[in-house]
N, CA, C and O of each residue as an XYZ file, in Angstrom:
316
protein
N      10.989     -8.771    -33.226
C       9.807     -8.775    -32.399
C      10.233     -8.704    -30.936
O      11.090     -9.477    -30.507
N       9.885     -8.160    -30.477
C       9.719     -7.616    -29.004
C       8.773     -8.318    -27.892
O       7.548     -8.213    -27.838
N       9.814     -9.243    -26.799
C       9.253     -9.355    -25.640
C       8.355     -8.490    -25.071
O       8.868     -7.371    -25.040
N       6.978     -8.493    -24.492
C       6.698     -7.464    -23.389
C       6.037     -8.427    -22.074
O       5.187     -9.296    -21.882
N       7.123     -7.569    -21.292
C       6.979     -8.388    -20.107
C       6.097     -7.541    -19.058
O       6.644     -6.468    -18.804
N       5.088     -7.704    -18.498
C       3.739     -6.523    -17.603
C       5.416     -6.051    -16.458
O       5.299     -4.929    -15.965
N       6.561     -6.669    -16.143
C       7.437     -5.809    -14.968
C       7.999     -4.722    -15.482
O       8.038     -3.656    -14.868
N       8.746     -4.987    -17.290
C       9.537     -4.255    -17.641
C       8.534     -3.022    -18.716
O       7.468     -3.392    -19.208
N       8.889     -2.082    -18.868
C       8.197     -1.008    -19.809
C       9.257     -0.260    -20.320
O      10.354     -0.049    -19.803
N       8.770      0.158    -21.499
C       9.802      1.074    -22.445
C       9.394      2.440    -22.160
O       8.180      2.572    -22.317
N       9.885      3.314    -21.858
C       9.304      4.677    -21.832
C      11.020      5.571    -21.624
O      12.060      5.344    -21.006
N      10.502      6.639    -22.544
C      11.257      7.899    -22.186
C      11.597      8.593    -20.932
O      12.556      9.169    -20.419
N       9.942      8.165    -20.576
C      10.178      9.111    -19.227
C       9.811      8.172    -18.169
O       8.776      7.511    -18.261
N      10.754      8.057    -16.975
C      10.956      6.995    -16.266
C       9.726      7.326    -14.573
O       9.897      8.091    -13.624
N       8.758      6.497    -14.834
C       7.617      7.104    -13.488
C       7.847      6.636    -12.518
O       8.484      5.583    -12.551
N       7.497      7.113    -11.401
C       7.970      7.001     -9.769
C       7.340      5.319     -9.721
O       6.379      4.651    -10.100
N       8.561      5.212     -9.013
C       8.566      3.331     -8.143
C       9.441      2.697     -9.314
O       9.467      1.472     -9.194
N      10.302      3.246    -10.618
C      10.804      2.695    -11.401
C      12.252      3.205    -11.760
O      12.939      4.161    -11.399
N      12.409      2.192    -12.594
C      14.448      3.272    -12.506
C      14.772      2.387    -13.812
O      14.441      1.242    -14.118
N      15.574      3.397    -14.485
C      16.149      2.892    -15.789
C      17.239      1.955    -15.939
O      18.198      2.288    -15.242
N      17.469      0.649    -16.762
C      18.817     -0.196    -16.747
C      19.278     -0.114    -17.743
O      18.267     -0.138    -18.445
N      20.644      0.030    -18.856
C      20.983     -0.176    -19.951
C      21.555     -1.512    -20.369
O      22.753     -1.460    -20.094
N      21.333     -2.400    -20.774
C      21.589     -4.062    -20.585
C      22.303     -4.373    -22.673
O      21.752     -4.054    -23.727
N      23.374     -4.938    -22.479
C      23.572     -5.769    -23.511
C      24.288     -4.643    -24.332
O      24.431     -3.498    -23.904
N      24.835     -5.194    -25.870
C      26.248     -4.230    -26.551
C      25.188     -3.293    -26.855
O      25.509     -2.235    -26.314
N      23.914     -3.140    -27.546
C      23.591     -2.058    -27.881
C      22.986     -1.157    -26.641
O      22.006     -0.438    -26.829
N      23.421     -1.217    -25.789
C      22.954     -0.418    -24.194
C      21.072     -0.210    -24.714
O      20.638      0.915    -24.958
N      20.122     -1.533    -24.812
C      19.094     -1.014    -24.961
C      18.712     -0.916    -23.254
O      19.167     -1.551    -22.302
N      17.278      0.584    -23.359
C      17.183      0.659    -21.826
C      15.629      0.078    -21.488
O      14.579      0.089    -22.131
N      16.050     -0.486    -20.020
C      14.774     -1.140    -20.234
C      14.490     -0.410    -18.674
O      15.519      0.097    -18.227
N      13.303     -0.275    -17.795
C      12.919      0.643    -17.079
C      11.860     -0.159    -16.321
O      10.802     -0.715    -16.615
N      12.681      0.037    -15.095
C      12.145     -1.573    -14.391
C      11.861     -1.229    -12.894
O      12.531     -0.336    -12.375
N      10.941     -1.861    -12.197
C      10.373     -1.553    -10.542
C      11.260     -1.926     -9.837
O      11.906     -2.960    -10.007
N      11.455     -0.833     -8.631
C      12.936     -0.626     -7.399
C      12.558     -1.826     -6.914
O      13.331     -2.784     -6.940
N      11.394     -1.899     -6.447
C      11.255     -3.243     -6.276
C      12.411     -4.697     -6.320
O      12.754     -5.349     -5.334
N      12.910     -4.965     -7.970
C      13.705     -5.615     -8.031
C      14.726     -5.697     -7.273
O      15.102     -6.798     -6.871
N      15.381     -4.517     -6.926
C      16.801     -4.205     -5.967
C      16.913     -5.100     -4.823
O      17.836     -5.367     -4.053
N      15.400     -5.583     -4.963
C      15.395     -6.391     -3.195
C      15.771     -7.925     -3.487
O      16.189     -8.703     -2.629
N      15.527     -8.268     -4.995
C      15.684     -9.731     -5.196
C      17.457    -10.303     -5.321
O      18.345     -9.562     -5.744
N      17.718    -11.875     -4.817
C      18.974    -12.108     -4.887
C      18.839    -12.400     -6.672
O      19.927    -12.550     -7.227
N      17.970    -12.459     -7.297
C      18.530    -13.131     -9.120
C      18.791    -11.372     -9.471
O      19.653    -11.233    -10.339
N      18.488    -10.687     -9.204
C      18.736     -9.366     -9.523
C      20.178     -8.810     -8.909
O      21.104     -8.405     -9.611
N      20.181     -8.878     -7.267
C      20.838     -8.249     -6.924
C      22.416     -9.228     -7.881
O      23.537     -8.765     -7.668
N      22.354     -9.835     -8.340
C      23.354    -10.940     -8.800
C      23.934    -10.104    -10.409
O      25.046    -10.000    -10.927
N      22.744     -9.694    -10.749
C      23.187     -8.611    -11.980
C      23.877     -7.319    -11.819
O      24.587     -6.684    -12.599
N      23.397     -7.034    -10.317
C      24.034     -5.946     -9.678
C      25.542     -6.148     -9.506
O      26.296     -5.198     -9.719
N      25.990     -7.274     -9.152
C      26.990     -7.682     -8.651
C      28.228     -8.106    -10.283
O      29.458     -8.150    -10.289
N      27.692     -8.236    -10.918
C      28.216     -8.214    -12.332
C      28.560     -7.041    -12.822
O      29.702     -6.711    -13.142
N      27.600     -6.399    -12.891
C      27.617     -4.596    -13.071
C      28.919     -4.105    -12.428
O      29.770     -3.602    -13.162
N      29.190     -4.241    -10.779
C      29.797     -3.769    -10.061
C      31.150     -4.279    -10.459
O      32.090     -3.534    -10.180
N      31.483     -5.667    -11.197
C      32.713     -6.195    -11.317
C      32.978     -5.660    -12.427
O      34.199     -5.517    -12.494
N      32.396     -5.235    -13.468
C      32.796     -4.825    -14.793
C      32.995     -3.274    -14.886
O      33.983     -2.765    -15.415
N      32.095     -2.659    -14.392
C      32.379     -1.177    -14.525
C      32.108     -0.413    -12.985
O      31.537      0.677    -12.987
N      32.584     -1.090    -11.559
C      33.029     -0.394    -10.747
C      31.251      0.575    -10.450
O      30.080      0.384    -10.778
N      31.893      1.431     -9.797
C      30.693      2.612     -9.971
C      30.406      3.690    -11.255
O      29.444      4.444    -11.397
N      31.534      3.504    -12.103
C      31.485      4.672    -13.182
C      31.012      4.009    -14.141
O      31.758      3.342    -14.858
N      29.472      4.075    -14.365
C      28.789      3.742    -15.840
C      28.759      4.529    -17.162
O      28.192      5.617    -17.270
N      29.460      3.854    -18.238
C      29.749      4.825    -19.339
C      28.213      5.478    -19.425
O      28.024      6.694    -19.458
N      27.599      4.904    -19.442
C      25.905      5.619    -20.351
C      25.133      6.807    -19.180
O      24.113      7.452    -19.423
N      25.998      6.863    -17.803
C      25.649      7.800    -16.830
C      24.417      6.821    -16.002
O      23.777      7.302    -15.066
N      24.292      6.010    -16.282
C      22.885      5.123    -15.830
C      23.625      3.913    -15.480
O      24.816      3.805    -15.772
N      22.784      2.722    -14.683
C      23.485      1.662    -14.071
C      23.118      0.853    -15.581
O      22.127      0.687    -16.292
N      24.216      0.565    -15.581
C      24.535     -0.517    -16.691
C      24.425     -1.950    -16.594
O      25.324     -2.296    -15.828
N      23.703     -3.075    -17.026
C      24.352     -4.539    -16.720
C      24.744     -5.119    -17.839
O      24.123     -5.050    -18.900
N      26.002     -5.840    -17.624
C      27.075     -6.788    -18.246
C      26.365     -7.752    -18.445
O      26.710     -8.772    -17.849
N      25.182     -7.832    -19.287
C      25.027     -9.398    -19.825
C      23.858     -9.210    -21.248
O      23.340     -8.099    -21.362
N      23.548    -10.115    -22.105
C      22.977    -10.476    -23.669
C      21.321    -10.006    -22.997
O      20.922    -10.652    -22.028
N      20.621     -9.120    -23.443
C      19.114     -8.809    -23.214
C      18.635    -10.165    -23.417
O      17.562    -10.295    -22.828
N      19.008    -11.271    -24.035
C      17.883    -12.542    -23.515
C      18.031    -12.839    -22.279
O      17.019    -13.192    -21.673
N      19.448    -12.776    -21.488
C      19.372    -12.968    -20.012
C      18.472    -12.085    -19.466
O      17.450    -12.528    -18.943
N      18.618    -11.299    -19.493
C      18.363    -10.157    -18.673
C      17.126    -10.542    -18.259
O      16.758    -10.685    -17.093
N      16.176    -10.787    -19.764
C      14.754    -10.925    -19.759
C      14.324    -11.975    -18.697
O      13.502    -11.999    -17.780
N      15.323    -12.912    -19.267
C      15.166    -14.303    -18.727
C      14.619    -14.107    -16.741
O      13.600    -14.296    -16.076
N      15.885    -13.683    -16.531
C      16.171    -13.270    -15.333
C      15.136    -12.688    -14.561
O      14.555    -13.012    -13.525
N      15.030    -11.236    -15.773
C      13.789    -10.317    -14.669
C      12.132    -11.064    -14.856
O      11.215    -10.637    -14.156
N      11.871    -12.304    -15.959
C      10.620    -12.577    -16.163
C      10.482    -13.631    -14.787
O       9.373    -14.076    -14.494
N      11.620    -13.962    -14.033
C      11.485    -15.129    -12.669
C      11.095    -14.177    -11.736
O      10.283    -14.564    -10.895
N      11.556    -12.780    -11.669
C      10.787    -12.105    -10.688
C       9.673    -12.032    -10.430
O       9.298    -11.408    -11.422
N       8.538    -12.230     -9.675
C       7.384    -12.324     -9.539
C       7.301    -12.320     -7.942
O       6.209    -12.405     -7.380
């Protein structure tokens, strides 16, 4: 069963003001408002990202280094 959180949305096709993340071993993608980029609990995932895989993301997309319950956890404090 599936979280749905009104920040994060599943979609194929990624709509303006939003940008795709691949999070956790099965790289699921979750497609989330630029918005976030501005927060420090975010930019902190950024900063994980950056220690683990540098700028070169295997999946061609920004990747984050941590279990999709964080992630959730994380992006559901954004508000």
């Amino acid at each position: 069963m599936a979280i749905r959180l009104p920040h994060i949305i599943s979609s194929k096709k990624v709509p303006k003001g939003y940008f795709a993340v691949y999070v956790g071993e099965n790289q699921k993608k979750f497609v989330i408002p630029v918005w976030f980029l501005n927060q420090p609990l975010f930019q902190d995932l950024l900063g994980m990202s950056q220690e683990v895989f540098g700028y070169s993301h295997p999946t061609g997309g920004l990747t984050i280094p941590c279990k999709e319950d964080i992630f959730l956890d994380v992006t559901s404090r954004l508000n």
